[in-house]
VOBA-1610 file (N, C-alpha, C; in pm, whole numbers, padded with zeros to 5 digits, always signed):
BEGIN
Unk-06065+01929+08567Unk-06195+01865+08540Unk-06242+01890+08399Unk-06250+02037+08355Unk-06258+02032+08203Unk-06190+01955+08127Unk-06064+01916+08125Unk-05992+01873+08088Unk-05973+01734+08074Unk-06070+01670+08165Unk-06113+01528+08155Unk-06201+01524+08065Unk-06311+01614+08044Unk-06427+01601+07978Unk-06389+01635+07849Unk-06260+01694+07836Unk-06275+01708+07675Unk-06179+01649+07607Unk-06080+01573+07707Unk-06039+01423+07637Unk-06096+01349+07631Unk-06248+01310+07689Unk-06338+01208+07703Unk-06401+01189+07581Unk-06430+01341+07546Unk-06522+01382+07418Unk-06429+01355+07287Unk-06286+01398+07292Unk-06191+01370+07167Unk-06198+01184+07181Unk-06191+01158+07253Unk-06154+00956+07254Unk-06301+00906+07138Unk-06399+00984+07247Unk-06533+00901+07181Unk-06553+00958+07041Unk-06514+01083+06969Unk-06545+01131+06847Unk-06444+01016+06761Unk-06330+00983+06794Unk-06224+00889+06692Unk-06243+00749+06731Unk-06353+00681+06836Unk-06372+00559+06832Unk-06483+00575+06744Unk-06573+00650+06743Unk-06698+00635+06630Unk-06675+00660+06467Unk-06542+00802+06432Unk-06475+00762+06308Unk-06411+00649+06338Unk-06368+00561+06391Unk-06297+00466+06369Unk-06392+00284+06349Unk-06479+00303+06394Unk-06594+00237+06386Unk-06666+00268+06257Unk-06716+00413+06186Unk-06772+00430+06104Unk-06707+00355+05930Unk-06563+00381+05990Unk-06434+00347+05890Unk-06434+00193+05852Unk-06439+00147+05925Unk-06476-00034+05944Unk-06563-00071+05893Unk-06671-00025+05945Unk-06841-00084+05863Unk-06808-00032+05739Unk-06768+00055+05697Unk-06768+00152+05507Unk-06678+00020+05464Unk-06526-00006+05534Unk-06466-00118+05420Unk-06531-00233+05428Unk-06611-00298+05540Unk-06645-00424+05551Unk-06786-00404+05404Unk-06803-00286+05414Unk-06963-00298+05301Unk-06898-00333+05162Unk-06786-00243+05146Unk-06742-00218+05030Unk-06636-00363+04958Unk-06559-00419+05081Unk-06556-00558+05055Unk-06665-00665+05069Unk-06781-00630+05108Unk-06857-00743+05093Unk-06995-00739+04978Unk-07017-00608+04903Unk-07129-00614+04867Unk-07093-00644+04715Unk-07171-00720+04655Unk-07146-00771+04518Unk-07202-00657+04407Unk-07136-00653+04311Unk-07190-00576+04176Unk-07314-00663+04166Unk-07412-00540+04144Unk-07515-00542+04070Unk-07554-00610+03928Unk-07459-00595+03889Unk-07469-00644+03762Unk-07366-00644+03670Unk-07362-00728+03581Unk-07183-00765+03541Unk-07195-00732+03386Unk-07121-00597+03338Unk-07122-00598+03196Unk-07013-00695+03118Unk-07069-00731+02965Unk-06983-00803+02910Unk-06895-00689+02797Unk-06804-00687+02774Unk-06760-00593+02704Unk-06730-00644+02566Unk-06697-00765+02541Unk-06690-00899+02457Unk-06789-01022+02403Unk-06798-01045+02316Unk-06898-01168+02262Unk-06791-01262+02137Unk-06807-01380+02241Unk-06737-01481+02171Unk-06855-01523+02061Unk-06879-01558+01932Unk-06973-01579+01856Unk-06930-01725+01827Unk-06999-01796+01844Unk-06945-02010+01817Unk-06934-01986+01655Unk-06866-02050+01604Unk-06816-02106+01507Unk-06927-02222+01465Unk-06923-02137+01304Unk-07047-02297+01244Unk-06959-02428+01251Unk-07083-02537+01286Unk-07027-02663+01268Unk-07001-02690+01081Unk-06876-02766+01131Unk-06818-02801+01002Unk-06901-02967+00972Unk-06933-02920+00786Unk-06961-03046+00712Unk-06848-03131+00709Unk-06825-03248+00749Unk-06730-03365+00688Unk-06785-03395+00507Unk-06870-03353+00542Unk-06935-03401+00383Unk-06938-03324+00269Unk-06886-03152+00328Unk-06921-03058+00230Unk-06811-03122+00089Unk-06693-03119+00142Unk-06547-03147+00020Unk-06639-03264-00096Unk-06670-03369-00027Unk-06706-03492-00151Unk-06818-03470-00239Unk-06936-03384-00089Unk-06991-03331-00251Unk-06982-03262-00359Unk-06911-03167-00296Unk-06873-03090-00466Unk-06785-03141-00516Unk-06692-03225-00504Unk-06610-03299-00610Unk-06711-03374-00678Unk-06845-03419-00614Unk-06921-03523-00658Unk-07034-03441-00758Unk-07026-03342-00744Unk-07111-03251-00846Unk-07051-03187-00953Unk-06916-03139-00928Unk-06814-03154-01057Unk-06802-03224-01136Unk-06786-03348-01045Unk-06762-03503-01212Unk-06931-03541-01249Unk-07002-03472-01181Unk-07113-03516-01286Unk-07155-03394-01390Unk-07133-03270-01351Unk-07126-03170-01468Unk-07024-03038-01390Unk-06915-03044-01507Unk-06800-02964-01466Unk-06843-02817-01426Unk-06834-02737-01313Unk-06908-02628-01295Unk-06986-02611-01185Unk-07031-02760-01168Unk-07143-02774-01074Unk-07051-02738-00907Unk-06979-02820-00888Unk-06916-02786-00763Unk-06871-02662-00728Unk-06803-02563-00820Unk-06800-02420-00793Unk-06921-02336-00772Unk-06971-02370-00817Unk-07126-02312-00829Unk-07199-02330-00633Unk-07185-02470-00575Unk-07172-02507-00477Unk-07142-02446-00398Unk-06978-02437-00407Unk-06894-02353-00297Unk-06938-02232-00353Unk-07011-02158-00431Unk-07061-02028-00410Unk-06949-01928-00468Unk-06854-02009-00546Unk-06751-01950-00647Unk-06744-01931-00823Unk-06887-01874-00825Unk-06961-01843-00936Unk-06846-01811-01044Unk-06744-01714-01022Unk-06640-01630-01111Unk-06550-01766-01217Unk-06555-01871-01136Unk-06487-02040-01186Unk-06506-02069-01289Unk-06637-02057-01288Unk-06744-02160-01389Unk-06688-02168-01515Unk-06690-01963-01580Unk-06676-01957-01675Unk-06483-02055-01709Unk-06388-01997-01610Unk-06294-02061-01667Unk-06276-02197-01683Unk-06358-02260-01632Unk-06397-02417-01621Unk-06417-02495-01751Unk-06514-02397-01772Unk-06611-02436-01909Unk-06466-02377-02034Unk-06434-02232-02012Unk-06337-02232-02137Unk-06178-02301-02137Unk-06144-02382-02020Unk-06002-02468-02002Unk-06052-02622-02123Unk-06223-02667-02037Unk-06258-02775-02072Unk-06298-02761-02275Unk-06365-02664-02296Unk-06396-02628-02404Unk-06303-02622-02524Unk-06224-02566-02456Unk-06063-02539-02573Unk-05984-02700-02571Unk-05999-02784-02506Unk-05957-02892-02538Unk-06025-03013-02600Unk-06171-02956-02580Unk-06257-03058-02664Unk-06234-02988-02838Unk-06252-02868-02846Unk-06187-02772-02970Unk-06141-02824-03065Unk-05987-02836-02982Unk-05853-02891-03054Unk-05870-03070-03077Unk-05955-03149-02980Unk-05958-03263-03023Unk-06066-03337-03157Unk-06159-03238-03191Unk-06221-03255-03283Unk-06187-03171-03396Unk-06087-03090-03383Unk-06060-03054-03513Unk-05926-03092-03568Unk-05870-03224-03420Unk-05732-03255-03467Unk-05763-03407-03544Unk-05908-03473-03469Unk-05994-03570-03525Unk-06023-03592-03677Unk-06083-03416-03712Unk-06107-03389-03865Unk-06074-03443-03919Unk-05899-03365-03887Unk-05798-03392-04015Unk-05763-03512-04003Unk-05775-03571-03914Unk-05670-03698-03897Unk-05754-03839-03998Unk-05925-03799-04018Unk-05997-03863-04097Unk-05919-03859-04240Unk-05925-03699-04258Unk-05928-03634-04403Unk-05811-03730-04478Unk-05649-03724-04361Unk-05590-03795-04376Unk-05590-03921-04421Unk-05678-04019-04358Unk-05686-04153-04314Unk-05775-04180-04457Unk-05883-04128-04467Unk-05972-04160-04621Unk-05862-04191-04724Unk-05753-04039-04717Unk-05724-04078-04871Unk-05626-04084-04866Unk-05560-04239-04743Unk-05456-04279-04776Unk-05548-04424-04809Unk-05634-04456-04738Unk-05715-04560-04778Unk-05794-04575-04931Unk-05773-04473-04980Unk-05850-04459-05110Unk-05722-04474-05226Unk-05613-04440-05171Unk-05456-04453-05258Unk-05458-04630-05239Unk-05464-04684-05100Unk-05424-04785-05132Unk-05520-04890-05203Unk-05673-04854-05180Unk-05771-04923-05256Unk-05715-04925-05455Unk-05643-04825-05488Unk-05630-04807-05591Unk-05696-04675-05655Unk-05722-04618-05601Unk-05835-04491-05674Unk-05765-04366-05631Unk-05762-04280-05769Unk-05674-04141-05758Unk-05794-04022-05762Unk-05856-04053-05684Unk-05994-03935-05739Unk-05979-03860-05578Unk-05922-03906-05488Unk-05917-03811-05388Unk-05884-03692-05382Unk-05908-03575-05231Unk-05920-03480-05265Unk-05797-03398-05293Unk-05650-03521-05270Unk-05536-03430-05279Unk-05471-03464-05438Unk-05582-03548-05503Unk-05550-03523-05652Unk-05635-03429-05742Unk-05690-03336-05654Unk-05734-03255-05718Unk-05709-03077-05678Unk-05726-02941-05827Unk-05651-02868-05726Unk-05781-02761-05698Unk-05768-02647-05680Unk-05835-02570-05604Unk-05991-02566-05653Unk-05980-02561-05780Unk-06087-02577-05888Unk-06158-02673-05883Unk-06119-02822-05844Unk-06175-02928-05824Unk-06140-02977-05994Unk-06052-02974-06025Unk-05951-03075-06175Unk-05839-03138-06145Unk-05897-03297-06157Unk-05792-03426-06165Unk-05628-03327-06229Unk-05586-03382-06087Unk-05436-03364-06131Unk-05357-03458-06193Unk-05224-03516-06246Unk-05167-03618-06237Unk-05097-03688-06163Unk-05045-03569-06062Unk-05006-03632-05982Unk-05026-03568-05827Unk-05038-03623-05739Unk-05149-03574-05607Unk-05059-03441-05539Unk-05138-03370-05471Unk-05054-03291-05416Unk-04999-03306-05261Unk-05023-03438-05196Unk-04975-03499-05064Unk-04971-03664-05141Unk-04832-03660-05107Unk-04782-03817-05135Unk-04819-03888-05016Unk-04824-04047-05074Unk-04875-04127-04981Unk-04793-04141-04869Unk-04675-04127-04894Unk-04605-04111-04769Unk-04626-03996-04662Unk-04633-03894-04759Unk-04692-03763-04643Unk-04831-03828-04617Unk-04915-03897-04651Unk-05061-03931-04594Unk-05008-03983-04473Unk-04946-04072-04433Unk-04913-04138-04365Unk-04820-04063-04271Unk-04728-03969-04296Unk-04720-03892-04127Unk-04788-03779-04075Unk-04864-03780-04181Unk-04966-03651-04138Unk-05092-03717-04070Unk-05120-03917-04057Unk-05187-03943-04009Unk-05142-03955-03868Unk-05002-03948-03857Unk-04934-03990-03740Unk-04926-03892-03641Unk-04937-03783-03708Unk-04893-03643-03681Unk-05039-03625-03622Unk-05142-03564-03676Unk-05274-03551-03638Unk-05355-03649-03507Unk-05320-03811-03515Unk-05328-03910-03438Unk-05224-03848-03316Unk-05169-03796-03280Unk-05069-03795-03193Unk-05131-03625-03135Unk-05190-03557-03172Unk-05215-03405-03129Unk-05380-03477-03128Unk-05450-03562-03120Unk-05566-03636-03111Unk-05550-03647-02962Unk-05440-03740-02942Unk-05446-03827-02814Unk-05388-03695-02724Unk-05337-03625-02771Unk-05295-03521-02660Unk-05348-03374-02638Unk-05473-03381-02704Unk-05604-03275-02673Unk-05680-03384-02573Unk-05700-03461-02593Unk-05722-03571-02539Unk-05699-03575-02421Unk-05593-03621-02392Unk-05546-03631-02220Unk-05575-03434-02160Unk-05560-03331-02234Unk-05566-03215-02182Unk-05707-03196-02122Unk-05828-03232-02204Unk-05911-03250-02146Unk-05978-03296-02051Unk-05902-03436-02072Unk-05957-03532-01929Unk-05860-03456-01789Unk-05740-03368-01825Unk-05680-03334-01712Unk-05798-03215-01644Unk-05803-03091-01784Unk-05878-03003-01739Unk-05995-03024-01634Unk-06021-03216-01684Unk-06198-03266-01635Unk-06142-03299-01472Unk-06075-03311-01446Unk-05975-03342-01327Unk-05935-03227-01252Unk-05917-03136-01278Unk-05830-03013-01209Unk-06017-02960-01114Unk-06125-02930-01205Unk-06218-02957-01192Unk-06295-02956-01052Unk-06282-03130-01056Unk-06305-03163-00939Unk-06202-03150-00830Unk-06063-03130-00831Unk-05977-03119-00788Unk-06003-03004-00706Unk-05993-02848-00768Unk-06043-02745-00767Unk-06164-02754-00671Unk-06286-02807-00676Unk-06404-02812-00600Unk-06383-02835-00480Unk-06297-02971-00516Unk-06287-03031-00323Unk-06176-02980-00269Unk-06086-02896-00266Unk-05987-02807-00243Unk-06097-02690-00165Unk-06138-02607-00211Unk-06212-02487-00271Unk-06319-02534-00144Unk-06393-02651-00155Unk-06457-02636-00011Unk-06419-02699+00103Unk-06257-02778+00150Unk-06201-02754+00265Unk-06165-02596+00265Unk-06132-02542+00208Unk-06058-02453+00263Unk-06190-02336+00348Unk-06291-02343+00262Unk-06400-02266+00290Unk-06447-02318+00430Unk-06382-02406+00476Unk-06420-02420+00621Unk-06347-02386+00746Unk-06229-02320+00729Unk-06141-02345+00791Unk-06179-02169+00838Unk-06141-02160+00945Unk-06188-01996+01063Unk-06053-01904+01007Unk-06098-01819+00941Unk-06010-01714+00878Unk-06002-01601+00974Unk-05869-01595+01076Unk-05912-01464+01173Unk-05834-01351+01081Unk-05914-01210+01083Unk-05814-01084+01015Unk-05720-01072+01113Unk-05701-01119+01204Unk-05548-01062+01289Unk-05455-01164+01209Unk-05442-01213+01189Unk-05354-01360+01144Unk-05353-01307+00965Unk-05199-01281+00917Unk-05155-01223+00797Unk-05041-01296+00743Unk-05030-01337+00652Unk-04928-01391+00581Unk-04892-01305+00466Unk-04769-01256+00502Unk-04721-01132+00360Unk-04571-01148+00341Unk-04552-01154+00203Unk-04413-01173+00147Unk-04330-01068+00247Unk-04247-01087+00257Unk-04098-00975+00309Unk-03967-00980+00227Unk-03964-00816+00195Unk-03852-00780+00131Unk-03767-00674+00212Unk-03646-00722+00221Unk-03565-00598+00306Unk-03410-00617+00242Unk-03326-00516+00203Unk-03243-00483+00146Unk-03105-00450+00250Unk-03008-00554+00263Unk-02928-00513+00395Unk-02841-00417+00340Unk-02820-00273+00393Unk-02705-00183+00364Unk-02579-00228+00367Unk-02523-00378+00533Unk-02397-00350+00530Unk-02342-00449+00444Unk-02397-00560+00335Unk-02384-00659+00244Unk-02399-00627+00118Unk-02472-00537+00095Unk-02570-00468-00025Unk-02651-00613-00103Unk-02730-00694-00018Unk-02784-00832-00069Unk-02940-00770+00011Unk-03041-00824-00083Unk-03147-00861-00055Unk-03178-00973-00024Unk-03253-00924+00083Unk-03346-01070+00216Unk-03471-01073+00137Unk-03474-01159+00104Unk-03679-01213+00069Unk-03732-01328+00109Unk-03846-01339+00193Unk-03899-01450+00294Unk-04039-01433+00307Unk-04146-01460+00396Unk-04231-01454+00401Unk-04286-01434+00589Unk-04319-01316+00641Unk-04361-01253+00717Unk-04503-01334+00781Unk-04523-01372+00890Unk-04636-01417+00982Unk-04680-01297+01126Unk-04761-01240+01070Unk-04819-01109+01200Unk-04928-01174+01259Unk-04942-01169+01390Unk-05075-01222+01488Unk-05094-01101+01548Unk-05225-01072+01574Unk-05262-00945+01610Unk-05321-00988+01745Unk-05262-00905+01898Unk-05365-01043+02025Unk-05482-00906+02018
//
């Protein structure tokens, strides 16, 4: 008779852990987090101008400088101004001569020896000039020809310019991630004795 009663008592103590066991997983599969941390923040990306590129090309060709200045690439300017500068330089002082030239071959052929290459340092009529008319004449050719080609350097420089601008602000739009690396590669093979050189692409996830 004891012996009934205290298997009775062991059954009912492991149906109630066994019951208690049930309700704990049914809670623990059914009850939702409280609250959901983010550990991450995606930040949106500015909208891109379609329009940014044309204007600063369009502020370049109206004053060279202007479009760097724009894209916020202040350090430009100056080389802008001294590419464009050094070719206006050379075209007015290749202009000069090419006058100096041109007068006094025009003054030989008018007939008159009073120009300045018939005279010498002193400013006294020589007899005979110290640039012949023939040298007038390839030194006009000569000067005319370094004219037209300060010339085109300039209008290129006036070009690179705007070139430079609207370059300079696509690129300023484009999502620069630091995981993403582009780096030369150099590696030296021992069993060839030849060097490998290429260019290396690392993505960081």
């Amino acid at each position: 008779m004891p012996n009934k009663f205290l298997i009775t008592g062991i059954l009912t103590c492991l149906l109630c852990f066994a019951s208690f066991s049930q309700n704990k997983k049914k809670k623990n599969t059914t009850e939702l987090p409280k609250e959901v941390v983010i550990d991450s923040i995606i930040k949106p990306t500015e909208p891109i101008d379609a329009l940014s590129p044309a204007k600063a090309a369009f502020y370049s060709a109206i004053l060279p400088g202007l479009g760097q200045a724009y894209n916020k690439k202040y350090w430009k300017i100056p080389i802008v101004y001294g590419a464009i500068g050094t070719g206006i330089y050379f075209y007015i002082d290749n202009n000069k001569e090419y006058n100096r030239y041109r007068d006094a071959y025009k003054s030989r052929l008018a007939g008159y020896t009073n120009d300045e290459f018939y005279l010498d340092s002193q400013g006294n009529q020589l007899s005979t000039p110290r640039v012949t008319t023939a040298k007038l004449e390839d030194a006009q050719q000569f000067y005319r020809r370094n004219k037209e080609i300060s010339l085109l350097v300039t209008l290129g420089f006036y070009a690179l310019n705007i070139i430079d601008a609207n370059v300079d602000a696509h690129l300023l739009q484009y999502n620069v991630d630091e995981n993403l690396s582009l780096a030369p590669h150099y590696k030296f093979n021992e069993f060839d004795a030849k060097s490998n050189v290429g260019l290396t692409l690392n993505f960081k996830f």
